[in-house]
VEXDRENZA-273267 format. One record per residue (C-alpha): z, x, y; residue in one letter. Coordinates in steps of 0.25 Angstrom, whole numbers, plus 5000, padded with zeros to 4 digits. Layout:
<sites>
ZXYA/...
</sites>
This chain:
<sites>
494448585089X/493548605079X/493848605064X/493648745062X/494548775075X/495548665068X/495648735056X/495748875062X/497048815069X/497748735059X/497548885050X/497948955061X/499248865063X/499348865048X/499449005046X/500549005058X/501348925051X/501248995038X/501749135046X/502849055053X/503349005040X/503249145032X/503849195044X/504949105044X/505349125028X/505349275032X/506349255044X/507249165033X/507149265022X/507649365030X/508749295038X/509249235025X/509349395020X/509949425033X/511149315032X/511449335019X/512549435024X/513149335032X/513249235017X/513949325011X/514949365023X/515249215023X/515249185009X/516049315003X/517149355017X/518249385007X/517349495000X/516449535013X/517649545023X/518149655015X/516949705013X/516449725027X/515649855024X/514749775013X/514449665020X/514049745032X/513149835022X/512549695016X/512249635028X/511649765034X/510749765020X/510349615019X/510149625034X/509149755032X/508349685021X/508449565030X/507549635041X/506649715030X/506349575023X/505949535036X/505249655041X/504349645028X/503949515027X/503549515042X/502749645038X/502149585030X/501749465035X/501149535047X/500249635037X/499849505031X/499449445043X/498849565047X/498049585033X/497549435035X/497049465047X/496349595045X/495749505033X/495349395041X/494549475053X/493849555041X/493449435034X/492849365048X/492249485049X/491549495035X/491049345039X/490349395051X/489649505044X/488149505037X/488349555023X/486949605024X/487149695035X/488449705038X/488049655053X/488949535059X/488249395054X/487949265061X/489549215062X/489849355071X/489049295081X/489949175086X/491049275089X/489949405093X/489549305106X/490749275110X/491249415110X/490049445117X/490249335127X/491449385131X/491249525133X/489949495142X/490649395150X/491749515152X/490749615156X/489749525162X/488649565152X/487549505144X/487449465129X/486449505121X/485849445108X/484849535101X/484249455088X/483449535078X/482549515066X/481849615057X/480449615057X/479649565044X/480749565035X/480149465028X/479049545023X/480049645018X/480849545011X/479549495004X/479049635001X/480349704998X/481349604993X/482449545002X/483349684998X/482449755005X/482349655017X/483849655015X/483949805016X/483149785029X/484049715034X/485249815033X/484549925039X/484049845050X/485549815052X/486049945053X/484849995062X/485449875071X/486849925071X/486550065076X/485649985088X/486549875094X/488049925099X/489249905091X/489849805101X/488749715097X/488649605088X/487449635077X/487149525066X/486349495055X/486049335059X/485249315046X/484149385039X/483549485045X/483949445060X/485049515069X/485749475082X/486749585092X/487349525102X/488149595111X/488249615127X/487449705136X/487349745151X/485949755153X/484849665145X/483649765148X/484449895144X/484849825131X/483449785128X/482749925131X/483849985122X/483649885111X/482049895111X/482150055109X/483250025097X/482549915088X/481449995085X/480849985070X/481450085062X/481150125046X/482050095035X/481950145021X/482250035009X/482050094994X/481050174999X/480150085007X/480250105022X/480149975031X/479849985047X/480849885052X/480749835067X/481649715072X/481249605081X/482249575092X/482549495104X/483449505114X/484249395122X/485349405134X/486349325143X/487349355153X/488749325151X/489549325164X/490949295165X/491049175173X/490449105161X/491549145152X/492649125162X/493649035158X/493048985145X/493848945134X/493649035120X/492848915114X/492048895125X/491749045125X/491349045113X/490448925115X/489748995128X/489449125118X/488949055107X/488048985115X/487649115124X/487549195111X/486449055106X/485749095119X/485449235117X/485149235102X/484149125104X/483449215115X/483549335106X/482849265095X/481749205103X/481449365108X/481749415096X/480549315088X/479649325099X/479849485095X/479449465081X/478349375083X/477649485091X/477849595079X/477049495070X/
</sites>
């Protein structure tokens, strides 16, 4: 086990225990309340065993706040687990966003393959790896200023949302390069379609217009089932990482070998 992996555990088992011993306060709290009736039965049988009337109407009272005691401290605790919960996913998910773009960043990817793995292996499908790069940024950075080059980068983000599906996986890997991953049925149909749809286009910045065009290479890999079959989750995600390696680095060679022609 590694030390990441150990220290995810002995939190995890940490945090049970904590649960376990609020949980168990609560109980005592509220059984305390609840047997206080019973005290003052024993204690005070002369007064109560001519009063039956009030001790019934205590102990229906101290039994009723008894289970309300109970009932909001529980409540709470779930809505507190819930909150922390909602809080974490959102914060993992701010980790895994450019704040540039608003595009999933590089640490999406570990989790993006193995999703992606999974799903082809269940429909017999491809995975795909698409890796992008914005043509002669550079000079416009020079030119310009890197707000400019910056802004560039934005709109070609957004130009790539409306492009790939949203069941893929688009990030902003660094600087002015992109990657989708995803899974598709038919390799030759996905490339017509993607050749017809990254087509330069103009975008207007403080009143200069820029062409943009975007240099792209494609790479795919079959994923059958019998490769996944019986695989443990680690060793799942090992195969996927490595798959996903595969692909990119075939993307990237298409992709320069793309860019170098347009020079």
């Amino acid at each position: 086990m590694s030390i990441s992996k150990t220290e995810n555990w002995m939190s995890e088992r940490w945090l049970t225990l904590r649960r376990m011993h609020r949980n168990a306060e609560r109980m005592s709290i509220c059984l305390f309340i609840s047997i206080i009736p019973g005290l003052f039965f024993y204690f005070c049988w002369n007064f109560f065993s001519q009063r039956p009337l009030l001790f019934i109407g205590i102990a229906v009272a101290l039994g009723f706040c008894g289970t309300m005691s109970f009932s909001i401290l529980w409540t709470r605790d779930a809505g507190d687990r819930k909150l922390l919960k909602e809080a974490n996913a959102m914060l993992a998910k701010l980790c895994c966003l450019d704040p540039l773009t608003g595009l999933y960043s590089r640490q999406h990817l570990e989790t993006a393959a193995l999703s992606i793995v999974k799903e082809a292996s269940r429909k017999d499908a491809y995975i795909f790896s698409v890796i992008m790069d914005i043509d002669n940024l550079k000079n416009v950075n020079d030119s310009y200023g890197h707000a400019v080059g910056d802004e560039i980068i934005r709109k070609v983000a957004v130009f790539l949302r409306r492009i790939f599906r949203d069941g893929d996986h688009l990030c902003r890997i660094g600087g002015d390069e992109f990657e989708d991953i995803g899974i598709i049925d038919s390799p030759e149909e996905f490339l017509d379609s993607l050749s017809e749809k990254l087509q330069p286009f103009l975008v207007n910045i403080e009143g200069i217009e820029f062409s943009i065009s975007v240099s792209y290479g494609c790479a795919f890999e079959k994923v059958s089932a019998t490769l996944t079959l019986n695989k443990s989750e680690n060793d799942l995600q090992m195969y996927a990482m490595k798959l996903h390696d595969a692909v990119y680095k075939s993307a990237d060679a298409h992709m320069y070998a793309m860019k170098k022609g347009r020079k």
